[in-house]
ZAMARGU-4260 file (C-alpha; in steps of 0.2 Angstrom, whole numbers, plus 5000, padded with zeros to 4 digits):
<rodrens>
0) 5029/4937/5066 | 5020/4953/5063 | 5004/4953/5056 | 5011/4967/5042 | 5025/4952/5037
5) 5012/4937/5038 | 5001/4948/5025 | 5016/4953/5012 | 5023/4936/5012 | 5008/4928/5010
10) 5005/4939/4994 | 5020/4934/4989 | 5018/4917/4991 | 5002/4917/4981 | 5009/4929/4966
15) 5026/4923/4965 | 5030/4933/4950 | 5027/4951/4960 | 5045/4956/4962 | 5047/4961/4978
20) 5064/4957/4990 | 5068/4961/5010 | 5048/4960/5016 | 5051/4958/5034 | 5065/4973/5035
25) 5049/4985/5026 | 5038/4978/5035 | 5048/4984/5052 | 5045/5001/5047 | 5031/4999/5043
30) 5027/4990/5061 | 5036/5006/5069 | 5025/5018/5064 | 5008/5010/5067 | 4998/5020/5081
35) 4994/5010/5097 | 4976/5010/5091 | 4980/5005/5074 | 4977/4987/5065 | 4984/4981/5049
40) 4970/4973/5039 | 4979/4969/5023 | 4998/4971/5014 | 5006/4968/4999 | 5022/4970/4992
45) 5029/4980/4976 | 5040/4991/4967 | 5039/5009/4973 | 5044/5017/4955 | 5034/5018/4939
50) 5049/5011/4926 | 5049/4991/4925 | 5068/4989/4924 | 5070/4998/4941 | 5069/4982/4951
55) 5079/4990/4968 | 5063/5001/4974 | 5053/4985/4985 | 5040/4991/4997 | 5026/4985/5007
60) 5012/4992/5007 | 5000/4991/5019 | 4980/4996/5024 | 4977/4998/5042 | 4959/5004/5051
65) 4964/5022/5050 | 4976/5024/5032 | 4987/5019/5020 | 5006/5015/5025 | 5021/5014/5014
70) 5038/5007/5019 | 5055/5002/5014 | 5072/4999/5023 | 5087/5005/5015 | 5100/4993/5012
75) 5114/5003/5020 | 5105/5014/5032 | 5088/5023/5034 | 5070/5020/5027 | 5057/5028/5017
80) 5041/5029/5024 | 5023/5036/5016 | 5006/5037/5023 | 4990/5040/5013 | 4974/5046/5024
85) 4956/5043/5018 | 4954/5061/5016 | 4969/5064/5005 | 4964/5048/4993 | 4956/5055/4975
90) 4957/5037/4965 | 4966/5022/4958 | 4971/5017/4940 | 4976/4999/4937 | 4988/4994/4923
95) 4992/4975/4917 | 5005/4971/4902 | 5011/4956/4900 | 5020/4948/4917 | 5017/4965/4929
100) 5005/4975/4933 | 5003/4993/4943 | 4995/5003/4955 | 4990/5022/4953 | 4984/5028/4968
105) 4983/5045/4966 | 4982/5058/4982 | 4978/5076/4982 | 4998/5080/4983 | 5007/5066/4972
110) 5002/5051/4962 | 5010/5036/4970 | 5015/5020/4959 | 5017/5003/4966 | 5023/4993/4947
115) 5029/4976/4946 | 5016/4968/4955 | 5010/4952/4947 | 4997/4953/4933 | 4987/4941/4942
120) 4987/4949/4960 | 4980/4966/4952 | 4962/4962/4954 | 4965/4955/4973 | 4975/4972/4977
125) 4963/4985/4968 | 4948/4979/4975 | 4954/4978/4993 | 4959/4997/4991 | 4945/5003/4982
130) 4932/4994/4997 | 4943/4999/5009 | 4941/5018/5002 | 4923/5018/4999 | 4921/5014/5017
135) 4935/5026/5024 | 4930/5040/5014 | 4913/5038/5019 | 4918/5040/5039 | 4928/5053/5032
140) 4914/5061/5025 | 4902/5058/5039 | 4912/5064/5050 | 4916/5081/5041 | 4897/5084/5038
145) 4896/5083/5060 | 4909/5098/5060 | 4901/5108/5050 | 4885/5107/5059 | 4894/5110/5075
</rodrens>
């Protein structure tokens, strides 16, 4: 079992409301495009889309050592596929309503929206990402401030 699928199904398995269907096929692409240095460190599992009726966009979204990765096999044919690096990151919004919640994670090109995820699984989700930013963008800042003396 890959370590991407063991970590969206066990977010699943703990928010059972998140609506979220076919996590091992997105969690294949997502599994196909990790770098052979690369390690999956958390995934969850949402709604790629910002309207709550839309209940056809699932995706699995995972955090790895080196970015962000988003992933979703197509029914027919295909996948979509997004990648977020540390230096492209600008915040996060979180949103609960009544049964779902969402995710704003906005980048210096787009704002992406991960919605229906469980009201109760918001917290979990937006403190991993916002820790795992601080400490990312940190290298990422560290690591420019080197060039630039170079």
């Amino acid at each position: 079992m890959s370590k991407v699928y063991e970590f969206a199904s066990k977010f699943k398995k703990k928010y059972p409301s998140t609506v979220a269907w076919r996590i091992k096929s997105h969690s294949k692409v997502i599994e196909r495009f990790l770098n052979p240095n690369e390690e999956v460190i958390y995934a969850f599992c949402g709604q790629k889309n910002d309207n709550n009726l839309d209940l056809f966009s699932t995706y699995v979204v995972a955090l790895t050592n080196k970015r962000i990765l988003l992933a979703q096999k197509r029914v027919l044919w295909g996948y979509s596929y997004y990648t977020i690096t540390p230096d492209m990151y600008n915040d996060m919004q979180v949103f609960g309503s009544m049964i779902w919640g969402k995710i704003y994670i906005d980048t210096v090109k787009e704002l992406v929206i991960v919605s229906n995820i469980s009201k109760r699984g918001l917290s979990e989700v937006e403190t991993v990402i916002s820790e795992y930013m601080m400490k990312m963008k940190k290298r990422f800042v560290t690591k420019k401030q080197e060039d630039i003396k170079e």
